[in-house]
Each structure stands twice: as C-alpha cells, then as structure tokens.
N, C-alpha and C positions, 0 to 999 in steps of 0.2 A: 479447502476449496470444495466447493461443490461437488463439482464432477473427477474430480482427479483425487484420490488419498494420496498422491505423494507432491502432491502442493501445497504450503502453505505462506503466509504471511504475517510478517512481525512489523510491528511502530517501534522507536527510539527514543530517546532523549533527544537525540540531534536533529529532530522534527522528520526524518524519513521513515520511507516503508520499503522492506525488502520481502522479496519472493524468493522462496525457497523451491527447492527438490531434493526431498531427505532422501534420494537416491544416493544424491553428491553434495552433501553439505559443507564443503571444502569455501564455494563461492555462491552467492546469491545470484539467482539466474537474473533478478531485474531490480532496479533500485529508483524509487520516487524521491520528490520531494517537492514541497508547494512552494509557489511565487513567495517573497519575502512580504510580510504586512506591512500593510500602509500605516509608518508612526504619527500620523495625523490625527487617527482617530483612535478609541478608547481601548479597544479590543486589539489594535494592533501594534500601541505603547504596551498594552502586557502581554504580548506575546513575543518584542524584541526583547522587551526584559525576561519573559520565560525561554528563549531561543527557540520557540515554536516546538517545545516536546510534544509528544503525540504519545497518549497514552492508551489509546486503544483505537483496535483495525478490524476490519471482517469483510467479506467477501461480499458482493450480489448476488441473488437468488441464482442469477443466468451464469456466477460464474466468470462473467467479464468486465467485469470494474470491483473496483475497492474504495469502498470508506473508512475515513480516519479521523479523530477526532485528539484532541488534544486540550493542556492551559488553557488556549486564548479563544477556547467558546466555539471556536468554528471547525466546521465538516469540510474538510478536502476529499475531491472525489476523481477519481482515475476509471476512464473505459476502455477497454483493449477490443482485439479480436483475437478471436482463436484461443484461449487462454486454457491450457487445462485438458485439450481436445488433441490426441492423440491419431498422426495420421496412420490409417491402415495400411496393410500393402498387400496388395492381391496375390491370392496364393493360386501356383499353377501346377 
C-alpha cells in the first residue's frame, strides 16, 4: 500500500483479491471478487474455462482502489475510501 507499510494485497487462482494487515495475518481484513464473465463472448468463454485467476494486483497511486489483472485479458478495478489512513486521536 501506498500509505500504510502494514497493508498489503494478494490475487488468487480463485479469481479474488484479499487485503491484508501483517500486523494480524491470521484473517484477511477484506476480500474481492469480480462479476462472473459474460460466456457469450471470447474473452469470457476463457475466462470460465480459466475460473477467472488473477495473476497479478497492485494498488493506486491515492491508495484507494486496486487493480487486478488476470487469464481472461481483463482489468478489474475496486475504489474504497479511507483505506490505509490511520485515525489519530487527540492527545490531552
């Protein structure tokens, strides 16, 4: 992540993307995963036939979305808020 060293994000075989915090790598703090492909068209018969693996993920510049890419040629893309951004708390 960007802003946060103790964020990061992995892609699957099983076509999703989990978020980490190697703080507590026990469970993935959030888990994607794209609309299933339309088998109509070229790119989305090889992609049921690949089960949509995603072989590679990486962050946005700002930190609040992820691109992922995978088989079947296409970019899935996630926007959040707040991601990574640590709330302060005022010290008295």
């Amino acid at each position: 992540h960007p802003m946060s060293s103790h964020l990061l994000a992995t892609s699957s075989m099983d076509g999703s993307v989990k978020g980490w915090d190697v703080r507590s790598s026990k469970q993935a703090i959030f888990s994607l995963t794209s609309p299933p492909p339309d088998a109509s068209t070229k790119t989305g018969a090889v992609a049921a036939a690949g089960k949509g693996r995603l072989l590679c993920v990486d962050w946005m510049k700002d930190g609040q979305g992820i691109v992922a890419g995978g088989e079947d040629c296409r970019l899935s893309v996630w926007r959040g808020q707040g991601i990574g951004v640590e709330e302060l708390k005022p010290v008295r």
